[in-house]
Backbone as CSV, one residue per row, in Angstrom:
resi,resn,N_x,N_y,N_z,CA_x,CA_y,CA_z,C_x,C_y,C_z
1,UNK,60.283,91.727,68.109,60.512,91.755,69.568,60.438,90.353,70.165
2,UNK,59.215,89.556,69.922,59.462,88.367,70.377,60.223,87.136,69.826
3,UNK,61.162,87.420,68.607,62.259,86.940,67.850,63.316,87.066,68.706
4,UNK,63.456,88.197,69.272,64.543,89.185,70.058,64.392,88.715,71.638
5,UNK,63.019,88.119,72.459,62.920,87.696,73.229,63.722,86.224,73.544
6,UNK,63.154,85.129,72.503,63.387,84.024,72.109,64.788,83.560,72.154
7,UNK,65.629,84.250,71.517,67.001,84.471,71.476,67.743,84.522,72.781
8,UNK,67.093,85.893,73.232,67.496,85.898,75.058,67.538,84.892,75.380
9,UNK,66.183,84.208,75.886,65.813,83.359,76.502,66.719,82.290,76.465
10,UNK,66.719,82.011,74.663,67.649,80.606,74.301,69.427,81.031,75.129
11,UNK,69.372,82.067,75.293,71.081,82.325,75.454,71.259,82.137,76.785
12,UNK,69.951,82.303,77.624,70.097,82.210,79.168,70.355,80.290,79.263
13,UNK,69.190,80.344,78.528,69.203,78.338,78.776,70.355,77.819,78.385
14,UNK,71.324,78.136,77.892,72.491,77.833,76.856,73.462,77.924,78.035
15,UNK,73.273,79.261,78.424,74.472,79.674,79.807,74.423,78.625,80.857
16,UNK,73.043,78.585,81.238,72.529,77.885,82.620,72.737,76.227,82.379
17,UNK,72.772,76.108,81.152,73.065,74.511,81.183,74.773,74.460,81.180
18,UNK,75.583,75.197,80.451,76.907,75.168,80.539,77.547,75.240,82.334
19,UNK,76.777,75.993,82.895,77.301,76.276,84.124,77.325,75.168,85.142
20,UNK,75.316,74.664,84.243,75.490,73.634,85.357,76.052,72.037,85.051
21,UNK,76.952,71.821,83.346,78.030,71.196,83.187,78.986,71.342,83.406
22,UNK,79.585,72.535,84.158,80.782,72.655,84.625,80.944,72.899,86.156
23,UNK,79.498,73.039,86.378,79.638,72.971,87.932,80.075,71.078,87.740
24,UNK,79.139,70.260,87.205,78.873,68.661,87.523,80.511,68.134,87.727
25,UNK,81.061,68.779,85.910,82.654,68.598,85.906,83.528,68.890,87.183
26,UNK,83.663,70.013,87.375,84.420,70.389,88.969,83.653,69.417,89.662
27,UNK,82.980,69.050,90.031,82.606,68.590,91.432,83.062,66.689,90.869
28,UNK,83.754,66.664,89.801,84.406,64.923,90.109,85.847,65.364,90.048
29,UNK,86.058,66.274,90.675,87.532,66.526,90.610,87.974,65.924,91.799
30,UNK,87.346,66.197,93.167,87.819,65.554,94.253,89.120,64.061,94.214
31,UNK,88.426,63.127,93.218,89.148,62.078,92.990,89.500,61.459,91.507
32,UNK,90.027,63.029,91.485,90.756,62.580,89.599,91.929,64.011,89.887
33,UNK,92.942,63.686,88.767,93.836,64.649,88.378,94.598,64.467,87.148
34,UNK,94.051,65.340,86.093,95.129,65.352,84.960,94.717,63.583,84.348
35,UNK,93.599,63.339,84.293,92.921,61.728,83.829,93.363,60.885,84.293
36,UNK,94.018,61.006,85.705,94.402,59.818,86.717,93.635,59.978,87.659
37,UNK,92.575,58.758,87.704,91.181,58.778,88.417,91.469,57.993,89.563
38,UNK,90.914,58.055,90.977,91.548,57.224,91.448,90.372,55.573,91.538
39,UNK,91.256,54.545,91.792,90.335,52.902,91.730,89.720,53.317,90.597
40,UNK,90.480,54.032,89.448,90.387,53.101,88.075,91.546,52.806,87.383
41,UNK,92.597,54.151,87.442,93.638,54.131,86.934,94.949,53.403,87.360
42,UNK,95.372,52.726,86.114,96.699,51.549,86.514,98.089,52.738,85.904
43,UNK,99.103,52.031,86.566,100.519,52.765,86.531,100.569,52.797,84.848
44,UNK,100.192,52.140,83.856,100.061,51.882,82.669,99.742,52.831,82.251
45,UNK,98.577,53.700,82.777,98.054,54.780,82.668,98.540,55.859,82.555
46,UNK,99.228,55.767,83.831,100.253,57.073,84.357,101.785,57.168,82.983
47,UNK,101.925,56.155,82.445,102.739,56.344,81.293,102.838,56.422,80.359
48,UNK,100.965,56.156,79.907,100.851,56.881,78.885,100.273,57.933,78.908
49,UNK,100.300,58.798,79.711,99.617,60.044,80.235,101.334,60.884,80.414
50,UNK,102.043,60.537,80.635,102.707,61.280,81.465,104.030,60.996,80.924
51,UNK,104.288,59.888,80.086,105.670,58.994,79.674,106.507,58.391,80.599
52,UNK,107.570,57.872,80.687,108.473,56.975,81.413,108.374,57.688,82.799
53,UNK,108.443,57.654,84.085,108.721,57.731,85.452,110.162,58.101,85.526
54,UNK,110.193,59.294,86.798,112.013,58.862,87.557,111.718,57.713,88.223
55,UNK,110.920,56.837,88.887,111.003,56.046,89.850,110.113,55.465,89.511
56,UNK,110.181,53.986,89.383,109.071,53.337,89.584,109.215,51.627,90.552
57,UNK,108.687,52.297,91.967,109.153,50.923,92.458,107.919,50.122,93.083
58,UNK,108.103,49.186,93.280,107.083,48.186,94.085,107.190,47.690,95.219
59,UNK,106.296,47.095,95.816,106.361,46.608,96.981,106.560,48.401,98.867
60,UNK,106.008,49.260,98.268,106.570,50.237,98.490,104.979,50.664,99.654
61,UNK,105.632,51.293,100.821,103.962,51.633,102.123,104.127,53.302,101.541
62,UNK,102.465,53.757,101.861,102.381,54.927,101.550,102.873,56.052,102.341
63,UNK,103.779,57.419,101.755,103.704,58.480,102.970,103.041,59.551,102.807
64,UNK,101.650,59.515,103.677,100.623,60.036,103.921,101.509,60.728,104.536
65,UNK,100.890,62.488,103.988,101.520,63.659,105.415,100.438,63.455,106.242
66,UNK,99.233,63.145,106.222,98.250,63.917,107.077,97.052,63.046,107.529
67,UNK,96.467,63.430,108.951,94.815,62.294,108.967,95.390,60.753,108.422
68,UNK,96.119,60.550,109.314,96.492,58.776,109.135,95.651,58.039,110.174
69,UNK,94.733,59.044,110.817,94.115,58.021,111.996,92.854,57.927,111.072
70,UNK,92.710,58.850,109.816,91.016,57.936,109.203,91.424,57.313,108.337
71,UNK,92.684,56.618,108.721,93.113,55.406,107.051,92.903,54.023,108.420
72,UNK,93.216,52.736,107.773,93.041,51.887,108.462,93.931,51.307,108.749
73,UNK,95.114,51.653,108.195,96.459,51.125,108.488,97.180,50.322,107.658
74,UNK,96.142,50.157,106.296,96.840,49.700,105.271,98.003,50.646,104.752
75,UNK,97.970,51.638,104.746,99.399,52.480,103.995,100.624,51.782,104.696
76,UNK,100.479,51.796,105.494,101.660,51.446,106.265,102.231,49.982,106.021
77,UNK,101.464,48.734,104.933,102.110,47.995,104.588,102.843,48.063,103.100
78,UNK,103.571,47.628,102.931,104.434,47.381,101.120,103.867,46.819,100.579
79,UNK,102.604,47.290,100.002,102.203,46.246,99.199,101.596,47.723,97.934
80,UNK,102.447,48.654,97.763,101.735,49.934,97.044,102.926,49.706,95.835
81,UNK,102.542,49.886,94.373,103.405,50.178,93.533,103.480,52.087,93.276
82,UNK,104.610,52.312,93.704,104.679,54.162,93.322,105.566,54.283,92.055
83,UNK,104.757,55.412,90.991,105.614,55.413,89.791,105.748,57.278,90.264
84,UNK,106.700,57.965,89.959,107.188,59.215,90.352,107.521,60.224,88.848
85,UNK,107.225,61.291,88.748,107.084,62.443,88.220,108.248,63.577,88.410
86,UNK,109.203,64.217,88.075,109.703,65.614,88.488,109.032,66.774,87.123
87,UNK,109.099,67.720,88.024,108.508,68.894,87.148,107.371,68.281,85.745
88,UNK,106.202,68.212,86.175,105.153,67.274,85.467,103.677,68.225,86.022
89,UNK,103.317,69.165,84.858,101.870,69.702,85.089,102.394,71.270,86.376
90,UNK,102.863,71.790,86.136,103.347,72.812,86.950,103.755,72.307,88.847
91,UNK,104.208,71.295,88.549,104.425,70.739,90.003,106.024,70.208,90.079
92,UNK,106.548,70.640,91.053,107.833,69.953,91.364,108.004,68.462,91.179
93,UNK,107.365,67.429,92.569,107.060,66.444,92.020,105.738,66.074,92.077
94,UNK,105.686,64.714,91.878,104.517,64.152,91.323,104.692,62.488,91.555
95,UNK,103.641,61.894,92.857,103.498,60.607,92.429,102.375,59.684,92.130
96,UNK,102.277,58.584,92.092,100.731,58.252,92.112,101.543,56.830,92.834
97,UNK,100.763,55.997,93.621,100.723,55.024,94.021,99.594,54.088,93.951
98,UNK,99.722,52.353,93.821,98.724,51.793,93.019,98.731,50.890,94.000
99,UNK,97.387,50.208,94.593,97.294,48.822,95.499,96.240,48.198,94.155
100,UNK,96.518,47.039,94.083,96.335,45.906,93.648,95.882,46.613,91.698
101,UNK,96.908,47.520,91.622,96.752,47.823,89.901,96.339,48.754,89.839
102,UNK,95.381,49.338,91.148,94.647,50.516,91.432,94.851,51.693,91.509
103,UNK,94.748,52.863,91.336,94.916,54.211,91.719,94.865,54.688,93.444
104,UNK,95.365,54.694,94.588,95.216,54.705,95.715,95.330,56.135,95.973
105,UNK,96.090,56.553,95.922,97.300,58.002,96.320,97.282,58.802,94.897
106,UNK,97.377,59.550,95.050,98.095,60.623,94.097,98.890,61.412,95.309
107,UNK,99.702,62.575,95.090,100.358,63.078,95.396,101.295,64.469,94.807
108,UNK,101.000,65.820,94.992,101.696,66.662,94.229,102.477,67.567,95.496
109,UNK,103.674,67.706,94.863,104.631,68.618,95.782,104.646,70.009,95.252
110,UNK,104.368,70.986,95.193,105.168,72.569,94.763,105.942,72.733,95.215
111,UNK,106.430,73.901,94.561,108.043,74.847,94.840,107.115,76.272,95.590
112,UNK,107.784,77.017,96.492,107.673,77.770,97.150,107.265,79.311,96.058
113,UNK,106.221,79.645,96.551,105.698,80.586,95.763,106.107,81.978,95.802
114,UNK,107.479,81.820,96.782,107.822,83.076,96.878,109.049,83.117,95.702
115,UNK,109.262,82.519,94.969,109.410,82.363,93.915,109.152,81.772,92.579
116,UNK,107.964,81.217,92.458,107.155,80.645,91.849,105.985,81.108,91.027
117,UNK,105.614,81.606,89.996,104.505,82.155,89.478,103.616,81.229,89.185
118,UNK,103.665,80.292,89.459,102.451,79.407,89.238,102.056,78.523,90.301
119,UNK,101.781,79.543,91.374,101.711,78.867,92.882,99.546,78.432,92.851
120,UNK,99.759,78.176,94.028,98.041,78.009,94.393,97.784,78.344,95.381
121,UNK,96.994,79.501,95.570,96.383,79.964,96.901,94.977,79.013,97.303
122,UNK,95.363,79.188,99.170,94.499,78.045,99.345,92.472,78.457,99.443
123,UNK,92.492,79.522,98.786,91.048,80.173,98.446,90.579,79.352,97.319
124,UNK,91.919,78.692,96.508,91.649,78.673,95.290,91.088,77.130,94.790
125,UNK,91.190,76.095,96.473,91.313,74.582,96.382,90.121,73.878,96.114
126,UNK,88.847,74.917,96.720,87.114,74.595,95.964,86.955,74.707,94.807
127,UNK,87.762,75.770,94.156,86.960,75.749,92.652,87.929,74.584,91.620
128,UNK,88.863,73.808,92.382,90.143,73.200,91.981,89.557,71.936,91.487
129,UNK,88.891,71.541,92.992,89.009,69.777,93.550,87.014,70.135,93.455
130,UNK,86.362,71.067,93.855,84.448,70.928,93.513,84.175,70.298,94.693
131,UNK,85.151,70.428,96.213,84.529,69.581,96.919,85.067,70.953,98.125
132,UNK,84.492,71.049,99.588,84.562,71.936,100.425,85.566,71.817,101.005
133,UNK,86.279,72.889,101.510,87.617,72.697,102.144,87.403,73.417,103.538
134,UNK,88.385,72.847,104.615,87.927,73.590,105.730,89.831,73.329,106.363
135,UNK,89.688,74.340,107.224,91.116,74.886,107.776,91.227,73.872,109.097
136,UNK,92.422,73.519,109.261,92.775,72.353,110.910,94.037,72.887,110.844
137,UNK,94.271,73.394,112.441,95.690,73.518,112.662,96.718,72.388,112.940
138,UNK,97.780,72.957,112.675,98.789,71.767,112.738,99.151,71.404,114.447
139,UNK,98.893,70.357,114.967,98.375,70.020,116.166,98.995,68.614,116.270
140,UNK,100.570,68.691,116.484,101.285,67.434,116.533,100.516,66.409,118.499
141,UNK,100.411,65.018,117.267,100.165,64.030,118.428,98.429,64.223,118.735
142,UNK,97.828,65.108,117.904,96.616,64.688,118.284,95.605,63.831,117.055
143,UNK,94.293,64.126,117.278,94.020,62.598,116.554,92.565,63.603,115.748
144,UNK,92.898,63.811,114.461,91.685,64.496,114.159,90.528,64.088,114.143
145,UNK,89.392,64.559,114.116,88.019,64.473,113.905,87.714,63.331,112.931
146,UNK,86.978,62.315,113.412,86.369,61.484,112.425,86.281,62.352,110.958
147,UNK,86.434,61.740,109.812,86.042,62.532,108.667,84.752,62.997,108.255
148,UNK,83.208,62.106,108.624,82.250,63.078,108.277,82.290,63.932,109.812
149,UNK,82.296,64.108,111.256,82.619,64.842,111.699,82.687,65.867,111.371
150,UNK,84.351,65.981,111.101,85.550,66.863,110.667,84.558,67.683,108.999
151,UNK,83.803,67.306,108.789,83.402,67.896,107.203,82.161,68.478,107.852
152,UNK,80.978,67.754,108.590,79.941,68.555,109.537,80.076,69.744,109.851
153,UNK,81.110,69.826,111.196,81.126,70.577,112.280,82.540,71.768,112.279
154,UNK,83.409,71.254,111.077,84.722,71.694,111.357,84.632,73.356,111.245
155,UNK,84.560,74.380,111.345,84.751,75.776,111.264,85.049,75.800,109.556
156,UNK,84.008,76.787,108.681,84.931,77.054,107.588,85.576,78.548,107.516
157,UNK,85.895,79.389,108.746,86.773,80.151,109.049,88.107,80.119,109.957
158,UNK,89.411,80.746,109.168,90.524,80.343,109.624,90.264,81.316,111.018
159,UNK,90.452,80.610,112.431,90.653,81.141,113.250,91.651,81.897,113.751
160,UNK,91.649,83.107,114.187,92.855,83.819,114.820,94.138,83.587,115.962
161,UNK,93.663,82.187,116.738,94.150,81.592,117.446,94.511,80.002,117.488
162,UNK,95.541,79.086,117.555,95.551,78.211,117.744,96.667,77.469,116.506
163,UNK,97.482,78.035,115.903,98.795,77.094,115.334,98.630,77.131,114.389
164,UNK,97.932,78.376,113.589,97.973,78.376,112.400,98.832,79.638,111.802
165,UNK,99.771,79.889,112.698,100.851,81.211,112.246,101.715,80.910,111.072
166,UNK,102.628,79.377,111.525,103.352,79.610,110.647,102.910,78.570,109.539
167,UNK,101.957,77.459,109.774,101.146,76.973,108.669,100.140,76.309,108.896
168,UNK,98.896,75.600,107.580,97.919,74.940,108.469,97.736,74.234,107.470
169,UNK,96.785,72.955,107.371,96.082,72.286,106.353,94.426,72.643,106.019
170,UNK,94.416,72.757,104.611,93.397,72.672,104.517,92.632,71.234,104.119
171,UNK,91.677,70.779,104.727,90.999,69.408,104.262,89.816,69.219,104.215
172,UNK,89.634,68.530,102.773,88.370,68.183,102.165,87.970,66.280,102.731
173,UNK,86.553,66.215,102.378,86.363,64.919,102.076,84.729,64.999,101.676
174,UNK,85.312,63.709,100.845,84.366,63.423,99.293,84.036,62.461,99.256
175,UNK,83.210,62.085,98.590,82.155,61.017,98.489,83.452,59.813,98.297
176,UNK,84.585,59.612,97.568,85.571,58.807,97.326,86.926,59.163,97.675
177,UNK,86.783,60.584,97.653,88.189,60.651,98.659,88.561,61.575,99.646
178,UNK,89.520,61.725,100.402,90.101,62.501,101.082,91.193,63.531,100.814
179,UNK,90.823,65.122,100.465,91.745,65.843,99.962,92.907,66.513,101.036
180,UNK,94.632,66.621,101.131,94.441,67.292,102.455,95.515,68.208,101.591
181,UNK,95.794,69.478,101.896,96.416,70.694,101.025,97.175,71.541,102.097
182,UNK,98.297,71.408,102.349,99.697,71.859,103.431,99.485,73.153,102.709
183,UNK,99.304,74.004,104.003,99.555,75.966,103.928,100.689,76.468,104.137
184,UNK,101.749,76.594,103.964,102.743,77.599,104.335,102.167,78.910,104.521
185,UNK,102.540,79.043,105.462,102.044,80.629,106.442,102.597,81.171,107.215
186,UNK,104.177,81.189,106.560,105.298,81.771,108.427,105.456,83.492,107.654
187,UNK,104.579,84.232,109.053,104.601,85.480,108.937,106.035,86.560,108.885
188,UNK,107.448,85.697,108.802,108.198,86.204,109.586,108.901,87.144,108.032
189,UNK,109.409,88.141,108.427,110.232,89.423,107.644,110.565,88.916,106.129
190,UNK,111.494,87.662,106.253,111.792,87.658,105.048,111.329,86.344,104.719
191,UNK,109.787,86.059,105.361,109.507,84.284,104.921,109.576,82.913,105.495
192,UNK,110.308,83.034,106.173,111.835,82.271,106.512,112.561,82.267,107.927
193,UNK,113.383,81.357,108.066,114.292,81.229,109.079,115.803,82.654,108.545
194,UNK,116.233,81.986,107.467,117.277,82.637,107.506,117.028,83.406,105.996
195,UNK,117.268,85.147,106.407,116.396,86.178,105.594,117.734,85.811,104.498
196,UNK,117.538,85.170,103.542,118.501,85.167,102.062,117.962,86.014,101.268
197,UNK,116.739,86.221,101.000,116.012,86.662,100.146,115.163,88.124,100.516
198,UNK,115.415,89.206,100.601,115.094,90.314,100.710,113.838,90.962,100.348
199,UNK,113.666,90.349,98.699,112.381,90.932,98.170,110.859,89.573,99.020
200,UNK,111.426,88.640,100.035,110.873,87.738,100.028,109.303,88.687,100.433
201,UNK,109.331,89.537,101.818,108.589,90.119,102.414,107.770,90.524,101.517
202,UNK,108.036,91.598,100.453,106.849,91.993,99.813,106.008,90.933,98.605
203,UNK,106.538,89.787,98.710,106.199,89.253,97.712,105.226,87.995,98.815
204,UNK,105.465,87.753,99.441,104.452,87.436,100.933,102.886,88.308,100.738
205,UNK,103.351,89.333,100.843,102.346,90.609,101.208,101.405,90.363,100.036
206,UNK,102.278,89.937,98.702,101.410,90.305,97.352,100.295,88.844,97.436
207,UNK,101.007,87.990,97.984,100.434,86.730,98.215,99.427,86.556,98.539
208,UNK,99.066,87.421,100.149,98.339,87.095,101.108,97.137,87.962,100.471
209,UNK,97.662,89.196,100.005,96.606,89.678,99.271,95.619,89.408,97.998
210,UNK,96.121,88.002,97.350,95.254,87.665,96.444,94.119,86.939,97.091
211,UNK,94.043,86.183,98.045,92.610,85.355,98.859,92.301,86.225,99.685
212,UNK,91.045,85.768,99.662,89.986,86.436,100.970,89.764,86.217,101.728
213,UNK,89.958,84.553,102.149,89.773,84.242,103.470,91.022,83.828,104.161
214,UNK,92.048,83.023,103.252,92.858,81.927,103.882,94.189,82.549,103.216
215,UNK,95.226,83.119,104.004,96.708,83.117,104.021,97.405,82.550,103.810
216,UNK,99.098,82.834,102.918,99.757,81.796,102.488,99.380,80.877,101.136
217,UNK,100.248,80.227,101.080,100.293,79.044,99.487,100.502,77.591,99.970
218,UNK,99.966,76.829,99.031,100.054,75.453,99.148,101.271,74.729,98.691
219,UNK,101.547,74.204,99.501,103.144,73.507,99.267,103.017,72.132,98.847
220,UNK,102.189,71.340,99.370,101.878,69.970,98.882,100.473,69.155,98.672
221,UNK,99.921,68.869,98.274,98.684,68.049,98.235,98.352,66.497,97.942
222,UNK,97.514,65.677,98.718,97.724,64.320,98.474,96.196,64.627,98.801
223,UNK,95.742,63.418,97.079,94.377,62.699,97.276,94.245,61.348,97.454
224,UNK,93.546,60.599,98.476,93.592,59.713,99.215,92.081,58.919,99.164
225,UNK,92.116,57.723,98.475,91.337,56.760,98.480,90.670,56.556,99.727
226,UNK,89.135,56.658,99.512,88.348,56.566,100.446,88.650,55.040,100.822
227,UNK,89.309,53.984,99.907,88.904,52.389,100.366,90.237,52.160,101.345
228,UNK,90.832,52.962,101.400,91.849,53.110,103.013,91.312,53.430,103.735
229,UNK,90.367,53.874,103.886,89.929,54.228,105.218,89.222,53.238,106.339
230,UNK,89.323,53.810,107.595,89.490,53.014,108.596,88.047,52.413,108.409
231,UNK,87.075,53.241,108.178,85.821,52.972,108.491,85.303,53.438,106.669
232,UNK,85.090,52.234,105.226,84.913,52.201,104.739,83.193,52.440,104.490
């Protein structure tokens, strides 16, 4: 019996340490993807990780979709080398951009999950990236929340009101970077503006029903170097 105890015991400690190595693992995901870390990894990297580029140009400013008021305004000069990806790791495209050799940007685009089986629901972006995600509606011309702010105080429930019908972002921030993850969420019949696609509706429905809190699929995601930011 206490052979039989021992064993237990050892199998719990065995579990509890695995869990809490894979909790440690997830939680440096925030600012890595696929062993492109960011402010370590050079474009060098990205090709031998990934092989030759469609694009690889220099002298090139970053396009941030999102929260450009907590960068400092460096994206916006040419001084970024971007090497580019198509269909690379279940993603449409794929870029990474480099300031001074560096890893700055990453960047992943998807294809629309209403035809897509290998989409990402946005329930699914904590256990992804190990860092907290919180919902902001899309709110053209205004100026979001400082980033620890915005990570404090921000609501981590999608509200029923306020511009998040037909999509929203979800956004993280991390000890090194800034995650931000575009929702597609247009409630309308067939998806869409113009109904082409018939089975679109129920395949919406099947969608919305896999998360528990947050509606819709992620269409694009960019991780973003904390050393852009306005207030380092």
């Amino acid at each position: 019996m206490k052979l039989y105890l021992s064993h237990v015991l050892k199998s719990v400690l065995i579990a509890l340490f695995c869990a809490s190595a894979l909790f440690a693992q997830e939680a440096g995901k925030a600012n890595e993807w696929n062993g492109m870390t960011l402010n370590v990894s050079t474009p060098e990297d990205a090709i031998r990780l990934f092989g030759a580029p469609v694009k690889d140009k220099d002298k090139q400013s970053l396009e941030v979709i999102r929260a450009t008021s907590w960068l400092s305004g460096k994206q916006d000069e040419k001084v970024f080398r971007t090497v580019s990806y198509k269909s690379l790791k279940d993603y449409k495209y794929v870029q990474f951009s480099f300031l001074d050799n560096k890893l700055a940007l990453i960047s992943l685009e998807k294809t629309t999950a209403l035809s897509e089986p290998n989409w990402i629901d946005p329930d699914d972006l904590e256990t992804l990236f190990g860092v907290e995600f919180k919902p902001y509606a899309l709110k053209a011309g205004k100026t979001r929340p400082a980033p620890e702010d915005f990570r404090a105080n921000a609501p981590s429930e999608l509200p029923t009101k306020g511009g998040y019908k037909y999509g929203y972002d979800m956004m993280a921030v991390a000890d090194e970077s800034f995650v931000i993850a575009v929702v597609e969420n247009n409630k309308g019949e067939y998806g869409g503006v113009i109904p082409t696609d018939p089975t679109a509706k129920s395949r919406r429905k099947e969608i919305n029903s896999k998360g528990s809190k947050y509606p819709g699929f992620v269409t694009q995601i960019q991780i973003i170097s904390r050393k852009l930011a306005a207030n380092k």
